[in-house]
C-alpha positions in Angstrom: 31.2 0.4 -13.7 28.4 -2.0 -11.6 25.9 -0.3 -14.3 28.1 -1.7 -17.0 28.0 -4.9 -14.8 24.5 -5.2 -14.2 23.4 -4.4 -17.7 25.9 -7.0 -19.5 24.5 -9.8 -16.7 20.9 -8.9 -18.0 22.1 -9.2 -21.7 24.0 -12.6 -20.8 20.4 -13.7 -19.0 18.5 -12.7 -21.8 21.1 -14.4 -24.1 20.6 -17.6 -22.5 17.0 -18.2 -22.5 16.7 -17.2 -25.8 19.3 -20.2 -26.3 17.4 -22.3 -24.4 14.4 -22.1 -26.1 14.6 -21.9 -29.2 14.7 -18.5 -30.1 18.2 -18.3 -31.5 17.8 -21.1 -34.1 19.0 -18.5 -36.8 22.3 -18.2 -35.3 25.5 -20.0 -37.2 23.0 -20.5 -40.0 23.5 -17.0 -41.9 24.5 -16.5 -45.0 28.4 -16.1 -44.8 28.7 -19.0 -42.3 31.2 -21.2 -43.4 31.0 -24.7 -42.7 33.0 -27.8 -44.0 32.7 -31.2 -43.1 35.8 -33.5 -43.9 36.0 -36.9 -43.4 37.6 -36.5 -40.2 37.0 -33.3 -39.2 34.4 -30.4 -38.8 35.6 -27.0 -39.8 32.8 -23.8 -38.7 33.4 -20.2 -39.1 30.5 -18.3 -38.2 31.9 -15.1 -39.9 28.0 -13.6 -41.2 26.8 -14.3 -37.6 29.6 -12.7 -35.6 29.1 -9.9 -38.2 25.8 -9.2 -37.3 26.8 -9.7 -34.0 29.2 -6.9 -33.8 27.2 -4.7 -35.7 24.6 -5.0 -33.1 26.3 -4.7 -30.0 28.2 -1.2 -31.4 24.8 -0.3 -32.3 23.5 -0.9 -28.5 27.2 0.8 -27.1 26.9 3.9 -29.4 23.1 4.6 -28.0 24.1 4.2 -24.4 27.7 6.2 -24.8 25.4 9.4 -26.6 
């Protein structure tokens, strides 16, 4: 369990300076990212991205479960 711990600290670390600088611009801008902008109101749906996401993570879960 503090292995699991420890290695999803390092992924949320690594997560956040790639936010910070810059290195994440592609995210939320994937084809299959809906976004609508009303008059009032801002609708976003990031569906491609969290796609991609999940695809990656059960990627990175499957090599470290083998």
């Amino acid at each position: 369990m503090a292995n699991l711990l420890i290695g999803t600290g390092l992924l949320l670390l690594l997560a956040g300076i790639a936010f910070k600088f810059g290195l994440m611009g592609w995210f939320g801008h994937l084809p299959g990212d809906l976004r609508y902008e009303g008059e009032h109101f801002v609708f976003y749906a990031p569906i491609g991205s969290m796609i991609l996401l999940s695809v990656l993570l059960s990627l990175i879960l499957w090599l470290f479960n083998r």
